[in-house]
C-alpha positions in Angstrom: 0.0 0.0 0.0 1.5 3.0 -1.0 1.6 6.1 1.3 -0.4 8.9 1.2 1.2 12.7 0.9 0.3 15.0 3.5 -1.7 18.2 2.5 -2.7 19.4 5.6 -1.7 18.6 9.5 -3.7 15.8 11.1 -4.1 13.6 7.4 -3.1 10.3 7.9 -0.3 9.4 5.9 -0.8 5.5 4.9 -3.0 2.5 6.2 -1.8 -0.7 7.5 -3.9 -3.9 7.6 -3.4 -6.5 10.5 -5.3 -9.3 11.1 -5.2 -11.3 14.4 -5.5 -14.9 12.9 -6.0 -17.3 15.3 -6.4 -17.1 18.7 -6.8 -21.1 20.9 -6.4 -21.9 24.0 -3.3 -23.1 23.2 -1.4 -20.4 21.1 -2.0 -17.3 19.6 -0.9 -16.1 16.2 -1.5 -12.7 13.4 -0.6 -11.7 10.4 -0.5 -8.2 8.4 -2.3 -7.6 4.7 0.2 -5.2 4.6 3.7 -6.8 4.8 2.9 -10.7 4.6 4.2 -11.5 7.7 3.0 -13.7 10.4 3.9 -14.5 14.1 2.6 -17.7 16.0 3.3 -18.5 19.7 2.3 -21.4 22.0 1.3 -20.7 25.2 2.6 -22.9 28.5 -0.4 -25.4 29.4 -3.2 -24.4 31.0 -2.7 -20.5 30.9 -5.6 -20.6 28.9 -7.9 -21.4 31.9 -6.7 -17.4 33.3 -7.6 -15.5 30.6 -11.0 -15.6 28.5 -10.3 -16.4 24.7 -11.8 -12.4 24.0 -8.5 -11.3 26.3 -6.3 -13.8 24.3 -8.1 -12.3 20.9 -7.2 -8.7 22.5 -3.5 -9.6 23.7 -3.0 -11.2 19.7 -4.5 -8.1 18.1 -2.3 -6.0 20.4 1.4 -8.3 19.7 0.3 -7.8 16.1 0.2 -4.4 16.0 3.3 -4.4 18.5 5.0 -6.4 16.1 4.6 -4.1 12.9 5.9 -1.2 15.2 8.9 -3.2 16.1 10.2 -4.1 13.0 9.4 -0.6 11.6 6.5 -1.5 8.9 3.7 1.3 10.5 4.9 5.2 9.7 4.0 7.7 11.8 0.6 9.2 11.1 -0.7 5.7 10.2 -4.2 4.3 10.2 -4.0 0.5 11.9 -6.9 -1.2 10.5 -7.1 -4.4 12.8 -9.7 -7.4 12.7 -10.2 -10.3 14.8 -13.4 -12.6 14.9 -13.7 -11.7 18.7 -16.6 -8.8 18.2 -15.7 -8.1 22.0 -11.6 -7.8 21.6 -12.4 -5.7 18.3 -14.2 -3.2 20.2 -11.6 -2.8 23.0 -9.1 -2.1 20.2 -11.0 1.0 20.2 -12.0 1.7 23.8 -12.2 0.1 26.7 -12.9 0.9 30.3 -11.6 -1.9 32.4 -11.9 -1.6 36.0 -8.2 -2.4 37.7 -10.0 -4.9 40.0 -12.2 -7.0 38.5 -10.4 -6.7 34.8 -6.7 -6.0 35.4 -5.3 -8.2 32.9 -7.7 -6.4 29.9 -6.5 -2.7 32.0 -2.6 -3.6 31.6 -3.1 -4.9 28.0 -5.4 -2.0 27.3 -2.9 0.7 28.6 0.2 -1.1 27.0 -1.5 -0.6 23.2 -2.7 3.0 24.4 1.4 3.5 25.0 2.2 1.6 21.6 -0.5 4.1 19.6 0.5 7.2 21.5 4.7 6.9 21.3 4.1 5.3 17.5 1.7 8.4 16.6 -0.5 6.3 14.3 -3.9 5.8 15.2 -6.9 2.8 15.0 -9.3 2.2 12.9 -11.9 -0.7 12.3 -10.8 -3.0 9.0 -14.4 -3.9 8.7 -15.9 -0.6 7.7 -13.3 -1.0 4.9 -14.0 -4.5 3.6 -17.9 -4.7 3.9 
């Protein structure tokens, strides 16, 4: 996808499209539109019986957007278009209000991609307004 100019402060300057793949008990995994590239990672048994699968969905959108920034494939002044089949880890890509006691997991995962969007200066946007 090829980068937009920018005309006037606050225009975003390219789109990137992630998609958290998978998401089991027993591993989670993404992969971006953009660049091709996937990640996959098992997870130690029974960690899965801590976290509910729509955390798991959240913590893969959020390595797969963590990922892209890492190896330097999202600009500044980005769009992030993520998608995951969770409908309830999709929405907390784009707000959330955990409470600190009876979600801290989901508040500590939710903070760490509000850190990754803010120090990146790219934003979030939903990949299924784009492809429906």
């Amino acid at each position: 996808m090829q980068p937009r100019r920018q005309s006037q402060p606050g225009l975003l300057s390219s789109a990137n499209a992630l998609l958290s793949l998978r998401c089991l008990l027993a591993g989670l995994g993404g992969y971006s539109l953009s660049s091709g590239k996937a990640w996959q990672f098992q997870l130690p048994t029974g960690f899965g019986r801590h976290l509910t699968l729509n955390t798991l969905e959240f913590l893969g959108c959020i390595t797969t957007i963590w990922v892209e920034l890492l190896a330097g494939r999202i600009s500044p002044l980005s769009c992030v278009l993520s998608q995951t089949d969770s409908t309830s880890a999709d929405g907390w890509l784009k707000k959330s209000n955990f409470c600190e006691f009876e979600s801290p997991a989901q508040l500590v995962a939710a903070r760490h991609l509000a850190t990754l969007v803010i120090n990146a200066d790219i934003q979030l946007g939903a990949l299924k307004k784009y492809i429906m």
